[in-house]
N, C-alpha and C positions, 0 to 999 in steps of 0.2 A: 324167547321172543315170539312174538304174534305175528302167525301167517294172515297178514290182510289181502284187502283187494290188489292192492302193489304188487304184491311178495307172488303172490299168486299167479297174476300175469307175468312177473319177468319169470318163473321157471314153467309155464305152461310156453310163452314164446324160447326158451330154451330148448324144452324138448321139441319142439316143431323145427326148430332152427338143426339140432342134432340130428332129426330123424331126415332132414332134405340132406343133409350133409352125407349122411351113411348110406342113401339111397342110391344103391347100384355098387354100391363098395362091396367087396369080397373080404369079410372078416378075416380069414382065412390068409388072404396074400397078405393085407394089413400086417396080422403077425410073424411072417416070414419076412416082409422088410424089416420090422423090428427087432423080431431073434437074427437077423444078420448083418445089424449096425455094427458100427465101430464104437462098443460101448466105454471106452475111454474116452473117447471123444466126446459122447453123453454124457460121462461122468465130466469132465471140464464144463460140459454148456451147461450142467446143473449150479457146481460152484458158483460160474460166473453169473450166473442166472439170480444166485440166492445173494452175492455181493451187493445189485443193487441196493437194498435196505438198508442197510447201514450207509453207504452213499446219501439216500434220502434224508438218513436221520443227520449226517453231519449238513446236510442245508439246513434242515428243517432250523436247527442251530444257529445258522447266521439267518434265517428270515424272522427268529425270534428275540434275538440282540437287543434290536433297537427298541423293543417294545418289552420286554420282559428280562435285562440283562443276560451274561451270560450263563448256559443253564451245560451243566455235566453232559457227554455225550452218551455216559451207562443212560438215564434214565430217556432219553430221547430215544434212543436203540432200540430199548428195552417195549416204548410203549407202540414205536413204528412197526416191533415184530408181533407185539399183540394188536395192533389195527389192522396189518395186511392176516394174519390168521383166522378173524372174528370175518375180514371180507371173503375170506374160505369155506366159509361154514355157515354163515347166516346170511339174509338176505339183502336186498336194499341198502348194499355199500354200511352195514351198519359196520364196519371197521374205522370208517372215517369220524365217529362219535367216540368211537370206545379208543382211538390211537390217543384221541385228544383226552380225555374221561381220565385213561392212566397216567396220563401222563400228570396230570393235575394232584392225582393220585401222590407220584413219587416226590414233585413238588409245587407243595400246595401254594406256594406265593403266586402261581400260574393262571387268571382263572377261567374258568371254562370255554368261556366269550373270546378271550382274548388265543389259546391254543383252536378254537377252533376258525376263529377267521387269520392265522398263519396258514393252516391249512387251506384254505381257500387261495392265499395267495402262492402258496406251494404247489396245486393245481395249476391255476394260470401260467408258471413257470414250467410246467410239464406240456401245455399246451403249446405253447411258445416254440420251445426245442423238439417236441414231435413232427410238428408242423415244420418246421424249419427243414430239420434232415428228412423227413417222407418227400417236400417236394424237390429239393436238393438231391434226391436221389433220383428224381425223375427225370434232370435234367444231364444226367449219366449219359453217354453215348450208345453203352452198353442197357439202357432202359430200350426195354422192347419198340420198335421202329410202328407207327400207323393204329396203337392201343388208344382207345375211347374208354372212360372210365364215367360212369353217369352219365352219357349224352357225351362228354367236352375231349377236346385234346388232350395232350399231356402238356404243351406250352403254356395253354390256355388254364388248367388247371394250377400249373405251378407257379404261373404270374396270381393268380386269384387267392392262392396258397402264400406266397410271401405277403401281398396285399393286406392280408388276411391278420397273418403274424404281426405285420407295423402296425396296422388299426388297433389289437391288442394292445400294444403297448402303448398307444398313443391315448386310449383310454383310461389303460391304467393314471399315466400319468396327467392328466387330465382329472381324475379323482384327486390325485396326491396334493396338486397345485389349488385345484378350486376348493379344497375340502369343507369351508365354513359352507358353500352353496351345495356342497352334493348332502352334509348335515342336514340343512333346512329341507331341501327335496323330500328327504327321507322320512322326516319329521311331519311333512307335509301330506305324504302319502300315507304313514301310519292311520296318524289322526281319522282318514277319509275312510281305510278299508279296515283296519285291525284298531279299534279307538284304545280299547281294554289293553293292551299289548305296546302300546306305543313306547312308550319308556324303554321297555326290554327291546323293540326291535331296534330300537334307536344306538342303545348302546351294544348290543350285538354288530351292527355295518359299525358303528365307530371302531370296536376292537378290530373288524376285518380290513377298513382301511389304515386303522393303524400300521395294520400290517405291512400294507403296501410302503410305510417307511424307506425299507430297502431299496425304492428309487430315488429317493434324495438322497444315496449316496451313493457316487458316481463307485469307488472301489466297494462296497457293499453288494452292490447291484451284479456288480461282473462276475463275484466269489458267488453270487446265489446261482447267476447263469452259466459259469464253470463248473459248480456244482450238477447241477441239472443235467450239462452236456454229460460229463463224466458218468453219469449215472444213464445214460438211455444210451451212451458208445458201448460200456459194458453190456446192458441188455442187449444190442444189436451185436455183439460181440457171442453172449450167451445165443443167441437166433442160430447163427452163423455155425456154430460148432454142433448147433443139432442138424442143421441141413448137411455139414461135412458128414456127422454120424449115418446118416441113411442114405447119402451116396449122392445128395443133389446136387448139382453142377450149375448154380448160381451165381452171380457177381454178389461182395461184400452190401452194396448199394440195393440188393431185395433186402438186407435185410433191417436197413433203414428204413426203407420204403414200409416193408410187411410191417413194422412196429406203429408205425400212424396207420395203415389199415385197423390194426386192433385195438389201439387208441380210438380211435370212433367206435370200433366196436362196441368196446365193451364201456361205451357209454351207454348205451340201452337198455332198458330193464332185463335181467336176467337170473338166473338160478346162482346160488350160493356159488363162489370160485367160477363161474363168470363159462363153468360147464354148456357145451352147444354154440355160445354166441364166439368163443374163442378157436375152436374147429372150424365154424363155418367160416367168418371172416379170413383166419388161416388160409382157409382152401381157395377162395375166393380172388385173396390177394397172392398167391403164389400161380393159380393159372394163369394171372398176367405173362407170368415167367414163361409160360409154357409149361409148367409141370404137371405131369399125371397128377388126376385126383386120388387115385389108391397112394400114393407117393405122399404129396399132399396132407390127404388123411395121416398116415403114418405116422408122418413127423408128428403135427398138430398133436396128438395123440399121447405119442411118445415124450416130446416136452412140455406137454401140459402136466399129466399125471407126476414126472419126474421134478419138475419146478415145483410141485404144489407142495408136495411130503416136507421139505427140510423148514419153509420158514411158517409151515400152519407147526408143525413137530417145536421149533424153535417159540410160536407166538403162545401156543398151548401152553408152553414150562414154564413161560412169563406170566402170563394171566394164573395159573395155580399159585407161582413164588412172591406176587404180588398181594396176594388173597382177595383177588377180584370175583365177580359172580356175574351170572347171569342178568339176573335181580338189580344189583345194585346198578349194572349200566344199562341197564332197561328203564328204572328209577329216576336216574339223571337224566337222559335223554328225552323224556316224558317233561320232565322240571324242566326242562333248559328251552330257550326262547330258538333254537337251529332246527 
């Protein structure tokens, strides 16, 4: 794939992000906290760490139902573990093309359009549950007493933070219910800025809102956001047993909290595997706790590197067993109107 101007910025603010993060850290102690984890307890926050994926892929499942019948959970797995490994290795989130790409791949009645705006609304439901449990955790007792986080309180934050989540969904639903007028908008808007294009933009938001389906059904709706939870308690679960590993003395509720810190993080352009912006934010969001930044560091470190190995190793054997290429989802992504 082509290092553009994009790709460029997100790992040149990567390395500047990693290189403030290391400043003043002792490489040296870094590794002695780590040579003296409780590496079982590493080895559980990896498992539980590489569980969410499959979690993801059995929603991705029911957000696809209603728009594309019921679809195997092998090849959903399958394309979920080559989308998060293609986001390890390449730049500009291009895993979220290629999860959808393969998956179209294993089955073709799927088509591009319509796997990649599930995705989209598979996001929003990621957002939704971040947002939820990060500010849910701040209204913890045990959340550090008189913390400012951007200028604001933490009341003030986490009223702003749920506020935040309803508007989400009130827009979703808002889409689902007006849809013949959000159509026309869209239509509307084409025509003026992208003329050549309009057709394909048109029917790209259609397949996205299609998606959004899964709120017209009230038991649909709850299995995508039981889903979601399930899958970001185990991440925060995975958090949890790496801070047990290097000795931090944290409440469960950092590490709800830390998972929507990194959730915005690693919204920002970044280097392939999300390298520097996921140390910094880490470090960032664990001083609230009070924690030393060698400590800090440490972890970040230690659960980065150890998370990444098993499902890039896992997305790798999918992409060769598939006979995917480089080429061919660089090919599509090029063709495709996303």
């Amino acid at each position: 794939m082509k290092i553009d101007w994009k790709s460029a910025l997100g790992i040149v603010l990567s390395g500047v992000l990693l290189w403030w993060t290391l400043r003043g850290v002792s490489l040296a102690a870094v590794w002695q906290v780590l040579s003296q984890s409780n590496w079982w307890l590493f080895a559980a926050c990896v498992v539980a760490a590489t569980c969410i994926f499959p979690l993801r892929a059995r929603r991705w499942q029911t957000i696809l139902a209603p728009v594309a019948g019921t679809i195997p959970f092998g090849p959903l797995w399958r394309s979920t573990a080559v989308g998060m490994m293609m986001n390890n290795v390449f730049p500009l989130r291009a895993g979220e093309f290629a999860r959808a790409f393969a998956l179209t791949r294993e089955v073709p009645r799927v088509p591009i359009t319509t796997a990649l705006g599930s995705l989209a609304v598979d996001r929003i439901f990621d957002a939704i549950v971040l947002l939820a449990m990060m500010f849910g955790a701040m209204l913890d007792p045990r959340f550090p007493a008189g913390v400012q986080l951007w200028g604001r309180t933490v009341p003030q934050l986490a009223a702003g933070g749920i506020t935040l989540v309803v508007g989400l969904l009130v827009v979703c639903y808002a889409v689902v219910l007006q849809h013949e007028r959000v159509m026309q908008l869209v239509g509307w808007m084409a025509r003026r800025v992208l003329p050549k294009h309009e057709a394909t933009l048109v029917r790209f938001v259609e397949h996205g809102v299609g998606g959004l389906a899964v709120l017209k059904d009230s038991r649909r709706f709850l299995a995508v956001l039981l889903w979601a939870a399930a899958h970001w308690l185990v991440h925060a679960i995975g958090l949890y047993l790496g801070f047990l590993a290097v000795g931090m003395q944290v409440p469960f509720t950092a590490a709800l909290f830390l998972q929507g810190v990194l959730g915005i993080g690693v919204a920002v352009p970044s280097s392939p595997g999300f390298f520097g912006v996921f140390e910094s934010f880490a470090t960032v969001g664990l001083a609230v706790y009070g924690v030393p930044k060698e400590l800090a560091v440490s972890w970040a470190i230690g659960y980065h590197l150890l998370s990444f190995i098993p499902i890039t190793t896992l997305g790798a054997m999918y992409f060769a067993r598939l006979g995917l290429s480089i080429g061919a989802v660089t090919g599509a992504k090029d063709a495709s109107p996303a």
